[in-house]
C-alpha positions in Angstrom: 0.0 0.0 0.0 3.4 2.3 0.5 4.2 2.2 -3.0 1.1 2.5 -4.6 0.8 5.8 -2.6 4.7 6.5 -3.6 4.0 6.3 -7.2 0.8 8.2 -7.4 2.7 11.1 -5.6 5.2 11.2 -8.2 2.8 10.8 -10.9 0.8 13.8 -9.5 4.2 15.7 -9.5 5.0 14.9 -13.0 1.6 16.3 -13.8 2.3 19.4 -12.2 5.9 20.0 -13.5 4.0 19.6 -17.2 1.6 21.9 -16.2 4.3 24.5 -15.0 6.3 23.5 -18.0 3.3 24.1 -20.5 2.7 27.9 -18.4 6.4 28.8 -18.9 6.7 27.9 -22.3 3.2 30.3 -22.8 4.9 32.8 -20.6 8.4 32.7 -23.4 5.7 33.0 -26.6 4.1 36.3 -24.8 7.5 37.9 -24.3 8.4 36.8 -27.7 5.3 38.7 -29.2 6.2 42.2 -26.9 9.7 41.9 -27.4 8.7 42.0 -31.5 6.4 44.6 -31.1 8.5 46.4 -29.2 11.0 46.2 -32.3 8.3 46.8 -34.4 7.3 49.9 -32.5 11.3 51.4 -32.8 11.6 50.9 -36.2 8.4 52.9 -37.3 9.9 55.5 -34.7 13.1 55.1 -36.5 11.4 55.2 -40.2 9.7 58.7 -39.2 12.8 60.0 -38.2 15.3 59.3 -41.3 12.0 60.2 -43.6 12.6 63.6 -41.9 16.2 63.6 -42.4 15.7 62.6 -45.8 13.4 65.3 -46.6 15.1 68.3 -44.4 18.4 67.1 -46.5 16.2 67.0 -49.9 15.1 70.5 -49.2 18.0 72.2 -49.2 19.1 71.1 -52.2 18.6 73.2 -55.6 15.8 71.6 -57.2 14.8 72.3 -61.1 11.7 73.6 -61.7 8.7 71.1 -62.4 10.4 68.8 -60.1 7.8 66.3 -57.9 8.3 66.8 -54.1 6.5 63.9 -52.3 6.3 64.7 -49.3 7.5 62.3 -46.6 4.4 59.8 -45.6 4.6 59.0 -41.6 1.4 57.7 -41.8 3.1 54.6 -42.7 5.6 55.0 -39.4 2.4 55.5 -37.2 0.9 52.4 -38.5 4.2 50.5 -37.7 3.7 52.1 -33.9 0.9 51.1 -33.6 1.3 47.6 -34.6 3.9 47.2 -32.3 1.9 48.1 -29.4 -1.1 45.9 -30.4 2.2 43.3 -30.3 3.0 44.5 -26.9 -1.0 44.2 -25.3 -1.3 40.9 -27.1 1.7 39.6 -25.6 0.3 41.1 -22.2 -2.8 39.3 -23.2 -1.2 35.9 -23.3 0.9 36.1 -20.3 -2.7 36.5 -18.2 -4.6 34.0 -20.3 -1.9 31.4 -20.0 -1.7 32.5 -15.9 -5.4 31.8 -15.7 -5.4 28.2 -17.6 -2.4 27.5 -15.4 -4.1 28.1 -12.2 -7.0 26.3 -13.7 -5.7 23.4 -14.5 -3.6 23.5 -11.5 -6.9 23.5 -9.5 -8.7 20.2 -11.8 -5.2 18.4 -11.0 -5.8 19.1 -7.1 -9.2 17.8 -7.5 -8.4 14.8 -10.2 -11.0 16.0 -12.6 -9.3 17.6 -15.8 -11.1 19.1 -18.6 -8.9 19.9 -21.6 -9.3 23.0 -22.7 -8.7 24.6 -26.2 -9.5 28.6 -25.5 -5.5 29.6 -25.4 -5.0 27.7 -28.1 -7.6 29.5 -30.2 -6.9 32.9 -29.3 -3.4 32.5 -29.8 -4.1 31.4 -33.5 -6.7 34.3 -34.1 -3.8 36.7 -33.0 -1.5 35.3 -35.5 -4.0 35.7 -37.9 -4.7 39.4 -36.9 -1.1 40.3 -36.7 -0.3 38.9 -40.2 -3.4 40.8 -41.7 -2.0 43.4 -39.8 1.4 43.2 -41.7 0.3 42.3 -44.9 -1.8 45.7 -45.1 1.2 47.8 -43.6 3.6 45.7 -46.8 0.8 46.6 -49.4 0.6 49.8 -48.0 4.1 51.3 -47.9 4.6 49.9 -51.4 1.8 52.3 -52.7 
């Protein structure tokens, strides 16, 4: 009767570490995401700023008559900033979703009654989907 006990603690405990294992591994994707928006976010910063140092330099040089000035477009820089911080609140978004099935699942473990669940899952394809809609439009855009 000892080692039955015995192995069904360490079962139970090689539940948990998956469990943990399965949070931490959400918890890397999320800071993945804000890390990349956060990049993202910089370089449309970065794009607005050398598009005005392009155009201040462009200015002061003698231009012939009739020539076409376009002027610099940082409404393709404001779009990158603000994917990036949709990046960053998705990533925020995951990190408490995944917390919240963690502690779930943590619970139906305690209590021997586990339900799987496929709600992370989803919502971490449907923000895939969104943020690659999401750069597809900026790519078609900033080629216009």
């Amino acid at each position: 009767m000892f080692l039955k006990y015995k192995t069904n603690e360490y079962s139970r405990a090689q539940v948990h570490m998956a469990n943990e294992r399965t949070f931490l591994a959400w918890v890397r994707t999320s800071i993945a995401v804000m890390a990349f928006g956060f990049v993202v976010e910089k370089f449309g910063l970065f794009m607005l700023k050398i598009t005005e140092l392009l155009s201040s330099i462009g200015e002061k040089q003698v231009r012939p008559e009739g020539a076409a000035h376009l002027p610099p477009r940082p409404d393709i820089s404001l779009f990158s900033s603000k994917i990036g911080i949709l990046l960053i609140i998705i990533g925020e978004v995951i990190t408490l979703i995944s917390f919240m099935k963690y502690m779930n699942t943590t619970r139906q473990i305690r209590h021997e009654l586990y339900h799987h669940s496929i709600v992370l899952d989803l919502l971490m394809t449907i923000a895939i989907i969104v943020i690659a809609v999401l750069f597809t439009a900026h790519l078609i855009e900033s080629r216009i």
